[in-house]
C-alpha positions, 0 to 999 in steps of 0.5 A: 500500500502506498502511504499518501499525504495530501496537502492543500485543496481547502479555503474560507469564504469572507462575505460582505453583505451591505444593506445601507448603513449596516454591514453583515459578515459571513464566513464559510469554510470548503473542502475540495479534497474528497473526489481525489481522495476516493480515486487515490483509495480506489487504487490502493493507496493510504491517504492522509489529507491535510487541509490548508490550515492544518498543513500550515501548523502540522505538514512534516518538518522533519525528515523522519516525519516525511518517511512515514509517507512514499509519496507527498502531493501538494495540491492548491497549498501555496509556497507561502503555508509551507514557509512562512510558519508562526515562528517565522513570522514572528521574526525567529528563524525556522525550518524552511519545509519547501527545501526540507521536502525538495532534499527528502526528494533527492534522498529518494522520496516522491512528491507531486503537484496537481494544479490550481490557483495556488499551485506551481506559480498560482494566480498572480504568482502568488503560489510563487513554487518556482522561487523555491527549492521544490522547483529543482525537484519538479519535471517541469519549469515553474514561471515567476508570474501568473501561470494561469491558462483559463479554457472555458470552451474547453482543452482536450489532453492528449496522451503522449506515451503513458505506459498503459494500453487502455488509455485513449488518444484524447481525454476529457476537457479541462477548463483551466491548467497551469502552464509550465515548461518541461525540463529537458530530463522529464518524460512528459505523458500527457500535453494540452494545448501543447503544454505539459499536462502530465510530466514525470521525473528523476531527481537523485534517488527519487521522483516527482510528477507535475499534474497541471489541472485541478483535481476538482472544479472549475478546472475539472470538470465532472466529465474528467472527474467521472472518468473511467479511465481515470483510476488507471491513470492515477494507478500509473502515476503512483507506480511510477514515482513511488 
């Protein structure tokens, strides 16, 4: 069984309402995990999610914390949460988690980024990975600004050598993706709109993968999310970088 911890895919909703002189606030909190959690376990693996707020207090900070898991996906969690902890921004030094998890990669663990507003360089490059060490350990190149690709008519994928014989040509349309550059040593599976959708790699004794959409709405639609395929895809994923 692969051990699996999940990072991100959480926000709080702030609503202002005015009805003339007086102002009403409100607050919601959303999960956006559970679709990608059902998939993970659907293929055996073991997942531990931590939602944004929690992965800022509690995502490992040290190596021995990080071997309880093959495989680390940060998935719509800014650079920002993993960096800036309490400590650090009470003006004290602490560890910095992103580079504590690019060198776990390189002494042979797996790390994966699925995409999103805050994912690789994030809406107005506020995700801001690419400045980062987790950068060196990603099969792909992250911008410094705004990454963002909206396709709201829809942006097919197209398989470009996932080794799996039952998966198509063309996959379900997405409506958004995070554009990157693939480094020259990745194997890329998966392109949209000649984009890397789905890039794999090698870095020192262990491995990572760049997923460029959502794992949920907007970006994934149900079409993706509902697909048959979609199990074997995510099967070949973890086989490969675990």
């Amino acid at each position: 069984m692969t051990n699996v911890l999940l990072a991100g895919e959480s926000w709080v909703t702030v609503q202002f309402e005015i009805k003339g002189r007086n102002v009403l606030q409100d607050s919601q909190y959303g999960e956006a995990a559970d679709r990608f959690v059902s998939t993970l376990e659907e293929v055996g693996a073991s997942v531990t999610y931590q939602p944004c707020h929690v992965a800022a207090e509690s995502f490992p900070r040290t190596t021995a914390e990080l071997d309880e898991y093959d495989l680390v996906i940060l998935s719509d969690v800014g650079a920002d949460t993993l960096q800036i902890t309490d400590r650090v921004a009470d003006g004290d030094t602490d560890v910095d988690r992103c580079a504590l998890l690019a060198e776990w990669v390189r002494e042979g663990g797996a790390l994966g980024m699925v995409g999103g507003y805050m994912s690789f360089a994030g809406k107005g490059g506020q995700a801001r990975y690419g400045r980062t060490p987790v950068a060196d350990v990603l099969p792909v190149e992250v911008s410094a600004g705004d990454d963002r690709v909206e396709t709201p008519d829809g942006a097919v994928p197209r398989n470009e050598g996932v080794p799996c014989e039952d998966l198509p040509a063309e996959w379900p349309h997405v409506l958004g993706y995070n554009r990157t550059v693939a480094k020259s040593d990745a194997d890329v599976w998966a392109t949209v709109r000649g984009d890397p959708f789905l890039a794999v790699g090698d870095y020192g004794d262990g491995s990572s993968f760049a997923y460029a959409t959502d794992c949920a709405p907007h970006w994934a639609p149900e079409g993706l999310l509902s697909w048959d395929h979609l199990p074997t895809l995510w099967s070949r994923v973890l086989d490969r970088v675990t």
